[in-house]
C-alpha positions in Angstrom: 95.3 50.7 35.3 98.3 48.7 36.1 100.5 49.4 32.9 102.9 46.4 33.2 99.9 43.9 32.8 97.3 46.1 30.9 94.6 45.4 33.4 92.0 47.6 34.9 89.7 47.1 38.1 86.6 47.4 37.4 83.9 48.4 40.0 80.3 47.7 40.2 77.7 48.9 42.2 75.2 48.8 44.0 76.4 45.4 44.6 79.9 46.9 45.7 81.7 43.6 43.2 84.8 44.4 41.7 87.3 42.9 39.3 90.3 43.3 37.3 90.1 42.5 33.3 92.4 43.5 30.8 92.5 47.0 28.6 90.0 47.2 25.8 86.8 44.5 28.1 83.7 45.4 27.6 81.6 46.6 30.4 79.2 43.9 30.0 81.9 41.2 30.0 82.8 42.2 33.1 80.1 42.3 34.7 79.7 38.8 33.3 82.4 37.4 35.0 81.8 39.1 38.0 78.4 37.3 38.4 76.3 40.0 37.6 73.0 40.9 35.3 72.2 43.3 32.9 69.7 43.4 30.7 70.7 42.9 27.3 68.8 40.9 24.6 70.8 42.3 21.6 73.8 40.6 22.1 76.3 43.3 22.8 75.3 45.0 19.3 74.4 48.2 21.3 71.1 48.3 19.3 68.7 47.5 22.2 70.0 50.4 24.9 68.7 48.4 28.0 71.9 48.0 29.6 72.8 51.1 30.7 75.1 51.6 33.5 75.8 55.2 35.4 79.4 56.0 35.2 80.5 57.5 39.1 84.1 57.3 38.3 86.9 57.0 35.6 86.0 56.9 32.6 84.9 54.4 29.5 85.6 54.1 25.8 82.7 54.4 23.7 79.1 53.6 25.2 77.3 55.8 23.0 74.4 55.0 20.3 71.4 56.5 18.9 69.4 54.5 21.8 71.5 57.4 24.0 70.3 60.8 24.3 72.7 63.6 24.7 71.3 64.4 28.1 71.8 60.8 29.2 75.3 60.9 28.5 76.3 64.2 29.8 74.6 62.7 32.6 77.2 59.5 32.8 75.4 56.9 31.2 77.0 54.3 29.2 75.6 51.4 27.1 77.6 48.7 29.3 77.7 46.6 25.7 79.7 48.7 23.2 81.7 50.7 26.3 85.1 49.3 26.9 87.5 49.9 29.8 90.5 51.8 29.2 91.3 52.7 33.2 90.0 51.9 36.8 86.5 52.8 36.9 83.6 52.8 39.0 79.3 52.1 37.5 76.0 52.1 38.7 73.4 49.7 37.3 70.5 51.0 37.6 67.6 49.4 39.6 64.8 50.2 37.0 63.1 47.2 36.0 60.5 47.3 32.1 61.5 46.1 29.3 62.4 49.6 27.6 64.8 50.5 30.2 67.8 49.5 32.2 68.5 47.1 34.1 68.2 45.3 37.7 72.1 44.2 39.2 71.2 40.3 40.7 73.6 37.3 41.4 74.3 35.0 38.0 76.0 32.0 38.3 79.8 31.8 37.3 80.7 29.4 34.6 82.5 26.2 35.0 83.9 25.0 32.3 86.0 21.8 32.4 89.5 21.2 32.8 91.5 21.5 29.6 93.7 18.5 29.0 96.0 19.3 26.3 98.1 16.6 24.3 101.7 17.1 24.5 103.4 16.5 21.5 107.1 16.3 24.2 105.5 13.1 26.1 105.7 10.9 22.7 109.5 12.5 22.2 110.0 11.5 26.6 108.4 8.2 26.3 110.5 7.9 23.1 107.6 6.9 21.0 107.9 9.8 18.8 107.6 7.6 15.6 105.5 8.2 12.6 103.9 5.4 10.7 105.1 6.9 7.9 108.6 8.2 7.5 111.2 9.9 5.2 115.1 8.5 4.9 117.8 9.9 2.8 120.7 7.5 1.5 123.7 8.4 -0.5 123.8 4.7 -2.8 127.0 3.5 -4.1 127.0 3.6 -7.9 127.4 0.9 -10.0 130.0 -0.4 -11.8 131.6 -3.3 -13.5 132.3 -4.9 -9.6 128.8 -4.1 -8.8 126.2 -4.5 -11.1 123.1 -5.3 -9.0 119.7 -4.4 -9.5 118.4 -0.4 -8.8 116.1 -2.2 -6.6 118.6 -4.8 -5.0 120.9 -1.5 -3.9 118.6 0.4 -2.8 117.1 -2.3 -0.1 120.4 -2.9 0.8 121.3 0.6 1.4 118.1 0.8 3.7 119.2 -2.1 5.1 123.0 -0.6 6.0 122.4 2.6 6.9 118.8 2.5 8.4 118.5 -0.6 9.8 116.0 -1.5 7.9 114.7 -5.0 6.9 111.8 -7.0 5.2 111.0 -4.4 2.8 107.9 -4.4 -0.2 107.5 -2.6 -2.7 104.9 -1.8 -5.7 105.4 -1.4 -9.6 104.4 2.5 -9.3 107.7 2.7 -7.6 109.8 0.5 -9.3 108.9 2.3 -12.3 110.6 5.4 -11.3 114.1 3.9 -9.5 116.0 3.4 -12.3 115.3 7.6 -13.6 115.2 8.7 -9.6 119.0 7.4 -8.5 120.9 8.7 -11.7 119.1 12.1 -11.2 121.1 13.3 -8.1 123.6 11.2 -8.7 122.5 8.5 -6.3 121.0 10.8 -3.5 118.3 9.4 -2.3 115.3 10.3 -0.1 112.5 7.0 0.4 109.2 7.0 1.7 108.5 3.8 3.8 105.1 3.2 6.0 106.1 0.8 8.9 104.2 -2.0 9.8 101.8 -2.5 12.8 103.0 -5.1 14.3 106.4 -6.6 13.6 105.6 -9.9 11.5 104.8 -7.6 9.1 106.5 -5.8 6.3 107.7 -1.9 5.4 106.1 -1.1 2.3 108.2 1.2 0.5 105.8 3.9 -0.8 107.8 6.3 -2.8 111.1 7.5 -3.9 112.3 11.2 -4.8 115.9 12.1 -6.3 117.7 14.8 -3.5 117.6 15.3 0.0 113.6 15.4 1.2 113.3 14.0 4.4 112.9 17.6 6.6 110.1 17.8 4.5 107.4 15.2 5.7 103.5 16.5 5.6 100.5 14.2 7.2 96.9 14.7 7.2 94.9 14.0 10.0 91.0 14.1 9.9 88.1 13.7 11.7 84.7 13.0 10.0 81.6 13.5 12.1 78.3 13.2 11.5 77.6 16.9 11.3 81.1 18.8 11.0 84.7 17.4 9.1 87.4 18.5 10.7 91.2 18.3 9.4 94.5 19.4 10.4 97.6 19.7 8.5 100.8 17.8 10.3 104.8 18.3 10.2 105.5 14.6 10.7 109.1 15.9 11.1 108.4 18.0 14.8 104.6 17.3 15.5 103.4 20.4 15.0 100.0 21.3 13.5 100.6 23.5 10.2 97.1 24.6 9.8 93.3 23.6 10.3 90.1 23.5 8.9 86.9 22.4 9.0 83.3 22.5 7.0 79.9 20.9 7.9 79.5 17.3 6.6 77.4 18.0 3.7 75.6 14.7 3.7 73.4 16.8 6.1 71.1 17.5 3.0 69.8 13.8 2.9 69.7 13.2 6.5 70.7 14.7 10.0 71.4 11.4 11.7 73.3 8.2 10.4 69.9 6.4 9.7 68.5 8.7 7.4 71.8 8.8 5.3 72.0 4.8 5.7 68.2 5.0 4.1 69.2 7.2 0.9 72.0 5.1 0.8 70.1 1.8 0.4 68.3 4.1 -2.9 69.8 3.7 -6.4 73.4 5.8 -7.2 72.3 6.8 -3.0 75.6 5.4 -1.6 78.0 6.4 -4.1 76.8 10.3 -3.8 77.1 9.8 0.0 80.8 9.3 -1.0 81.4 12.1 -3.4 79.6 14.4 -0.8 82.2 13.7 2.3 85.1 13.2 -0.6 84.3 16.7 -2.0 84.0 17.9 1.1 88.0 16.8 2.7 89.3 17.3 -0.3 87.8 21.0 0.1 89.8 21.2 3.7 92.7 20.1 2.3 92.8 22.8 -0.3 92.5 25.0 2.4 94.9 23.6 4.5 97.5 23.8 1.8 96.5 27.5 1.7 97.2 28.5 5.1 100.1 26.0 5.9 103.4 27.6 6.0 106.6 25.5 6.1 108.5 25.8 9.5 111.7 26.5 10.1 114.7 24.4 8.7 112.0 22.8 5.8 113.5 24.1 2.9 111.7 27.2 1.0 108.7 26.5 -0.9 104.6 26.2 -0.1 103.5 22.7 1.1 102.4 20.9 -2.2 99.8 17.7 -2.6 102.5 16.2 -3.5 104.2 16.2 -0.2 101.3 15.1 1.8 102.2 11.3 2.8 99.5 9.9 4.8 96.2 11.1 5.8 94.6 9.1 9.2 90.8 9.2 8.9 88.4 8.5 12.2 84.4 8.4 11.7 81.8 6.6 13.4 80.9 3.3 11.5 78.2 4.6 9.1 80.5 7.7 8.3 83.5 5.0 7.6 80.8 3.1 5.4 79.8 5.9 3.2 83.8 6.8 2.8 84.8 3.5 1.5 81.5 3.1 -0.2 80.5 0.0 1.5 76.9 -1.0 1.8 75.6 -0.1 5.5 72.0 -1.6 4.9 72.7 -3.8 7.9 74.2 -1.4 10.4 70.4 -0.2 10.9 68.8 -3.5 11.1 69.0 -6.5 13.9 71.1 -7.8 14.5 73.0 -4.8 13.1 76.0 -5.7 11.6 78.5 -3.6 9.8 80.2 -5.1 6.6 83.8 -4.7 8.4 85.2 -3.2 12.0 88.9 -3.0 10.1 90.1 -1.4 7.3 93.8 -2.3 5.9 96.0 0.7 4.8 94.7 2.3 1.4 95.9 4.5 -1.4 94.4 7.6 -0.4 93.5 7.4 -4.2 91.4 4.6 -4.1 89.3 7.1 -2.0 88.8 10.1 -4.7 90.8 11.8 -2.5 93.2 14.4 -4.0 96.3 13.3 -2.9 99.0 11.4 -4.4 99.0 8.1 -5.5 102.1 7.0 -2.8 100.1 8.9 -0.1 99.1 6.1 2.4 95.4 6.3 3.9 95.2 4.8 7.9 91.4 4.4 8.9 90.4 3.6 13.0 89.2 0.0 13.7 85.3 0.4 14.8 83.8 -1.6 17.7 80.4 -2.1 16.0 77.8 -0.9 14.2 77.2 1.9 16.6 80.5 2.5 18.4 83.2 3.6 15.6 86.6 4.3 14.9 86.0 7.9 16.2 85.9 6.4 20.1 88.5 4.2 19.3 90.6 7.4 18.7 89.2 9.3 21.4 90.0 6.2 24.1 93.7 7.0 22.5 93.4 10.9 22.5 92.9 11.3 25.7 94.7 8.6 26.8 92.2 6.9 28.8 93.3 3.6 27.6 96.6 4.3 29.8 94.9 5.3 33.0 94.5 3.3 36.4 91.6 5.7 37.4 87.7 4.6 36.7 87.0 7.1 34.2 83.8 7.9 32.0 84.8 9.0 28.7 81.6 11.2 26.9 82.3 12.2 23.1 78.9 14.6 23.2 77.8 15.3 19.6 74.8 13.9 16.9 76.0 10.5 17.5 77.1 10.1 21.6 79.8 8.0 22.6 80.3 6.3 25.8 83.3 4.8 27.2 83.4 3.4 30.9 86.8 2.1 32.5 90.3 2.2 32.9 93.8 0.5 31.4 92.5 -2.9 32.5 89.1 -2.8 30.9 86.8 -0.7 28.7 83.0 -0.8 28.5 81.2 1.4 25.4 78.0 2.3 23.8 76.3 4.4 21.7 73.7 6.2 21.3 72.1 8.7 19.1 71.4 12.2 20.4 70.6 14.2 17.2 71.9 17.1 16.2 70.8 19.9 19.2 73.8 20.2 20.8 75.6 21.8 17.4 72.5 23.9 16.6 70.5 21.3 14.6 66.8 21.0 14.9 66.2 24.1 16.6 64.2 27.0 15.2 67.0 29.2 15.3 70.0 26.9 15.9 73.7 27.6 14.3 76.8 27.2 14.9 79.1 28.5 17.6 80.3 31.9 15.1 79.7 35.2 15.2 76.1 36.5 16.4 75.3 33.1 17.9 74.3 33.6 21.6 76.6 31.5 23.5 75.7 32.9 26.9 72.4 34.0 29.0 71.3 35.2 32.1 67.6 36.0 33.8 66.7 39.0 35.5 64.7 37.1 38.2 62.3 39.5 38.9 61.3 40.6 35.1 62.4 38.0 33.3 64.6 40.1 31.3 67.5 38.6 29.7 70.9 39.0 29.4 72.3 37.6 25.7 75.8 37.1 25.1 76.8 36.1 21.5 80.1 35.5 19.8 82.2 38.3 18.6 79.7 39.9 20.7 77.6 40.9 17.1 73.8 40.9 17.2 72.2 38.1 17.7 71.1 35.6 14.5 70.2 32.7 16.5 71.7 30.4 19.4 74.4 28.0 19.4 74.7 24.5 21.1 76.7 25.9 24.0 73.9 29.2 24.8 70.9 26.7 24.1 72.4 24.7 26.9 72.5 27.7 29.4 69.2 29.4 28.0 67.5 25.9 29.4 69.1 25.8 32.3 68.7 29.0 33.2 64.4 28.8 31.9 64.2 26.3 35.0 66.4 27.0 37.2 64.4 30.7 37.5 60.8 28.5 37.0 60.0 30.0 34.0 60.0 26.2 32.4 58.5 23.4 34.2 60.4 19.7 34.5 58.3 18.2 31.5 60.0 21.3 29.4 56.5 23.4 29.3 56.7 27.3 29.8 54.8 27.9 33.3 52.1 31.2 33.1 54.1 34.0 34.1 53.4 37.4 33.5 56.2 38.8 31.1 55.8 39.6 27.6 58.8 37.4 26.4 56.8 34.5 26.8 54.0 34.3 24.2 51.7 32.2 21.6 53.9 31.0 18.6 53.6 28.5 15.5 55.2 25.8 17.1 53.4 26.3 20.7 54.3 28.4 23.9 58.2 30.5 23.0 60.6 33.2 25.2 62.2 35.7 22.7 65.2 36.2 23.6 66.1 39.1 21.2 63.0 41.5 19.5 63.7 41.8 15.5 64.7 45.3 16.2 67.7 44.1 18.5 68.9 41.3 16.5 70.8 41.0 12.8 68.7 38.5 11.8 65.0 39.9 10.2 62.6 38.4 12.7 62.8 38.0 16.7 65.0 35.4 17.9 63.0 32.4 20.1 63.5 29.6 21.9 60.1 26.9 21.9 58.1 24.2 23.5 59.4 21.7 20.4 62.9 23.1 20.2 63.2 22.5 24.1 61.7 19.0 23.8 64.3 18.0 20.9 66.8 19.4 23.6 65.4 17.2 26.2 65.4 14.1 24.1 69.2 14.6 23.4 70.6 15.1 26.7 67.8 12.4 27.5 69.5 10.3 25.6 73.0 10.7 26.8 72.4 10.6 30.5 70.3 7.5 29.7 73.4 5.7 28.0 75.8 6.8 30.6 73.1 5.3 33.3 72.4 2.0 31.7 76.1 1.4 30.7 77.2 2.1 34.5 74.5 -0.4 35.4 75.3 -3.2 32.9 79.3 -3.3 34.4 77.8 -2.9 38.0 78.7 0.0 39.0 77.4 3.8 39.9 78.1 7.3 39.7 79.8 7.4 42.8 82.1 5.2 41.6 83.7 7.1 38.8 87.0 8.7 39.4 87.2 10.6 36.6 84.8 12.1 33.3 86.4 12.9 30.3 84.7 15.3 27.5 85.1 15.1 24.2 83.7 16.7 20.9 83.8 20.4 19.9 80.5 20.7 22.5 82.2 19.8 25.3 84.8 22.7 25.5 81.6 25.0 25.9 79.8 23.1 28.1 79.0 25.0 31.5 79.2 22.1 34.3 76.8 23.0 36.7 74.0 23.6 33.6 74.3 20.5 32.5 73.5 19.0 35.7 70.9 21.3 36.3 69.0 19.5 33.3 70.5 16.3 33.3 72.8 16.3 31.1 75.6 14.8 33.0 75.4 12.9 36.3 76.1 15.5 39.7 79.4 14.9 40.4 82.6 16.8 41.7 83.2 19.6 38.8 86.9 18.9 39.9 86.9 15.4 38.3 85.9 16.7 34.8 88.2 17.1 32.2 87.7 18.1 28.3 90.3 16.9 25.5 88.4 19.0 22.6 88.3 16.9 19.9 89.0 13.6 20.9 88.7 11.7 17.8 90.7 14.1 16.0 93.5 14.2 18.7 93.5 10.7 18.3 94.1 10.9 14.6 97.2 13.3 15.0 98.4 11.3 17.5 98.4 8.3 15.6 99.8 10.0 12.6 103.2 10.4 14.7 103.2 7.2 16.6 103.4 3.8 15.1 103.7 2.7 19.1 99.7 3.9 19.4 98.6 2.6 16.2 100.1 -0.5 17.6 98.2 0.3 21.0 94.9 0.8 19.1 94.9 -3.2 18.2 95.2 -3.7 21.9 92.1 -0.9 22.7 89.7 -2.5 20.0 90.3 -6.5 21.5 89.1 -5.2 25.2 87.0 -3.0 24.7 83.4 -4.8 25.2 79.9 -3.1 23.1 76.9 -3.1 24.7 74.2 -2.4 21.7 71.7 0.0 24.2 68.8 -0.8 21.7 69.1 -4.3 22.8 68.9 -3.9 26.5 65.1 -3.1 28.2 66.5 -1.2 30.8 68.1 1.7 28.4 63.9 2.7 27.2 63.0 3.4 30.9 66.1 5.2 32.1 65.6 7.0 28.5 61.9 7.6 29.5 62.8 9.0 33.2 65.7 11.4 31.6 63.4 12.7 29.3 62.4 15.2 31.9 64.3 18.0 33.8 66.7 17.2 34.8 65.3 13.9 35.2 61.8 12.1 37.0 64.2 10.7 39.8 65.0 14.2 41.3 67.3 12.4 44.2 70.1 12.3 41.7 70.2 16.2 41.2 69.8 17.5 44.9 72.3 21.0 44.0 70.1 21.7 40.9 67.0 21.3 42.9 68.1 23.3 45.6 69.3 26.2 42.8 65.7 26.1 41.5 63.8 26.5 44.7 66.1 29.4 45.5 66.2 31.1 42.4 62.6 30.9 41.3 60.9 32.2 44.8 61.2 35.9 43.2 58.4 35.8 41.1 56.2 33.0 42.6 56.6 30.0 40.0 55.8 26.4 40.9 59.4 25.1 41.8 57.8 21.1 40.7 55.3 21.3 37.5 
């Protein structure tokens, strides 16, 4: 072990692979990364004892279960799941094949995720744009006297005025209430609140007004509402930095898992206004939480962040989301020609919202395109600053509702369409989220069909997350176990059985898994699959074709969404997911609508630049255009009925499923 680093080498064989990973790995990790398989449908819980390894050198921490006898161990075998290196060492996986036993050592494909692109918080302060929309100022006011007698009001815009520079200033009676108490009660020290205005015809409105010295302490909200998760973070507006994070599903879920179904029970009586109360509850829940975990940094004073102190909150949604926030009727977003009742929204008292914040506290929603392309792409183009690039870029927020973006600082192209909820675990027999026990990774003993289940927190399995189900398909075909139309071919392997919803491969038996039946994957949850990635390669396809251009053409695809970070590049091509391109021209932003949000809650430049985004950006409405139901048709297939445009997945699957004989085209 090298001590300086804490990293051991790690040695496998009979393949002869080795690799270094750091103190406290576990075996099966390692062999992971290394490209190798070893049985293991339990997840790494150590409950399903087929991944045994023979130790030959060094020595392991741990290893051992019930599944273990005492003879087997004395004899160096290790449960490659729960065994952890501590040193250099040296295994043997064994080449038994059966479901009870061991495990075969075969090639897996390494993962490629996609480049991380993270926002800098130092370009805004380089490009000197570091400027909050909403900002804090102290003043020290002269006091009145018999000389001068003016108005609370009158000094205090003058004192903004001469010691701020600042000019053409409004105010509201909740404020001018409280001036004459607030100067007198430090003795004319002074800290305002003031939100600046978009663009500079406009005016500062002078939000609020505390006695003291308050402006090191600043606190924004930024949040993110999607269709099936909320996300929020908590902002210092003073240096940037994020104080804390949360997040929760959206719990309009219960009345529908897609924006039509909640536009439907919002068209019933008291429908829209429990849509409301539903998202409302729901950030105000984060917030709570937020304010929990948030600790002040440095130089703010003592003291837990308060309500109180929160000053803005900057909200991004999709259209219908935005709708059901502000409580406005989205009958028509659904209907030809599909027409929302505003793209804009003009700043708001975060009270007018429900939202538990105070009454000064100034809430900033993104512009929307249409009825289909929302304020969350507008804050994604800004995110990850696609809106400032000279390369052809294809922007992809993958989630329940898919974004598209194509184009570059001169123009922008987008659409929408809706891919359901698959890719975060909805509509799948035993979908969930990416947390513990979810299987996030897999891999196929070719010649037994085995597999190989990786889950988060490496717990026993309880079901399969967006990120797994995406490999566990890929893998399926790749190996010819599924056939292009998404149908499990006859193979001879116990895995693949009879179930209630058709032809299913368990992936972990009842007895492996934390969850109190066995763990499947099925013909229907594979066809909702199939329709969502359908869905998204079919808008990329048809947007590239309405501005003329082609794959070939792009320069440059940027992820987006909580999926994306998980995505492994060459599975998605291999079903069609994304187009075949270089992996090297794929970059992820994470959340891109939430990025966008922060961003804008420090820069009154890019909430400036959004304006610009929203006039030349140009909607295509995909249900509109004839060509969008036959690519959708010819994507709804793996990984798509035109197998020309995915010659490296072909070529995987003809290689990979010669071991046992499948059909390589079914």
């Amino acid at each position: 072990m090298n001590e300086t680093t804490a990293t051991c080498t790690v040695t496998f064989l009979p393949a002869n692979k080795s690799i270094r990973v750091k103190n406290g790995t576990s075996l099966i990790k390692a062999a992971r990364k290394t490209g190798l398989h070893i049985n293991a449908s339990c997840g790494g819980a150590g409950v399903c004892g087929k991944c045994r390894v023979l130790l030959e050198e060094g020595d392991l921490t741990g290893g051992t279960s019930e599944k273990l006898t005492e003879e087997d161990y004395n004899r160096g075998y290790r449960q490659a799941c729960i065994a952890t290196v501590s040193q250099d060492v040296t295994v043997r996986i064994p080449e038994e094949s059966g479901r009870q036993k061991g495990g075969l050592a075969t090639d897996i494909p390494l993962r490629h995720h996609a480049r991380m692109h993270v926002f800098n918080i130092d370009d805004l302060k380089e490009e000197d744009i570091f400027y909050p929309p909403v900002e804090k100022l102290c003043m020290e006011l002269s006091k009145p006297d018999v000389h001068d007698n003016r108005a609370d009001l009158g000094r205090l815009i003058q004192g903004l005025a001469d010691q701020h520079n600042k000019h053409r200033l409004v105010t509201g009676l909740t404020v001018m209430r409280k001036i004459r108490r607030t100067l007198r009660e430090k003795d004319f020290l002074v800290t305002v609140t003031l939100e600046q205005p978009v663009n500079d015809k406009s005016k500062s409105l002078l939000l609020n007004i505390q006695p003291g010295r308050w402006d090191h302490r600043n606190f924004g909200l930024a949040v993110d509402i999607g269709t099936t998760t909320i996300h929020g973070v908590l902002i210092d507006l003073h240096s940037g930095e994020i104080l804390a994070k949360d997040s929760c599903y959206n719990p309009q879920m219960s009345y529908g898992e897609d924006v039509i179904a909640r536009i439907i029970y919002a068209e019933k009586p008291k429908g829209l206004s429990m849509m409301q109360e539903l998202v409302v509850d729901a950030i105000n829940t984060i917030i709570k939480n937020m304010l929990k975990q948030a600790v002040p940094p440095e130089g703010c004073g003592q003291g837990a962040i308060t309500r109180d102190e929160i000053n803005s909150i900057t909200i991004a949604g999709n259209t219908t989301m935005t709708h059901l926030l502000l409580q406005l009727e989205p009958d028509n977003i659904r209907r030809s020609p599909y027409v929302p009742v505003s793209t804009f929204v003009p700043p708001l008292h975060a009270t007018d919202l429900h939202l538990e914040l105070p009454h000064h506290c100034v809430a900033l929603l993104f512009p929307a395109i249409s009825s289909y392309v929302g304020g969350d792409i507008v804050a994604g183009v800004m995110g990850s600053g696609m809106y400032r690039t000279e390369l052809l870029t294809l922007f992809i927020d993958v989630g329940t509702n898919a974004e598209i973006v194509i184009g570059n600082r001169e123009w922008l192209a987008c659409a929408a369409c809706s891919a359901g909820p698959a890719f975060e675990g909805g509509g799948i027999t035993h979908g969930m989220r990416a947390v513990d026990g979810a299987i996030s990774d897999f891999s196929l003993n070719p010649e037994t069909l085995e597999p190989m289940n990786i889950t988060q927190g490496e717990k026993a399995p309880l079901g399969i997350c967006g990120s797994g189900l995406l490999i566990i398909v890929a893998t399926l075909f790749e190996h010819g176990v599924l056939s292009q139309d998404g149908k499990f071919n006859d193979l001879d392997t116990p895995r693949i059985r009879e179930g209630r919803n058709g032809r299913e491969y368990v992936l972990a038996w009842e007895d492996e898994c934390a969850a109190d039946h066995d763990i499947v994957l099925n013909e229907v949850d594979i066809d909702n699959f199939i329709r969502a990635k359908g869905a998204i390669f079919a808008g990329v396809f048809t947007l590239l074709e309405q501005v003329g251009l082609q794959v070939s053409d792009l320069e440059q695809i940027i992820l987006a969404g909580g999926f994306g970070s998980y995505i492994d590049l060459d599975s998605a091509m291999t079903v069609g997911l994304l187009p075949e391109v270089d992996p090297d021209k794929i970059v992820y932003v994470g959340n891109g609508s939430l990025m966008g949000a922060w961003m804008s809650e420090l820069s009154n430049h890019i909430r400036q630049d959004v304006v610009n985004v929203v006039r030349k950006m140009t909607s295509f409405e995909l249900s509109e255009i004839s060509a969008f139901k036959d690519h959708y048709m010819a994507s709804t297939f793996l990984p798509h009925t035109d197998l020309s445009l995915f010659p490296k997945a072909m070529g995987r699957r003809k290689q990979k499923s010669s071991s046992h004989n499948s059909p390589v085209i079914a």
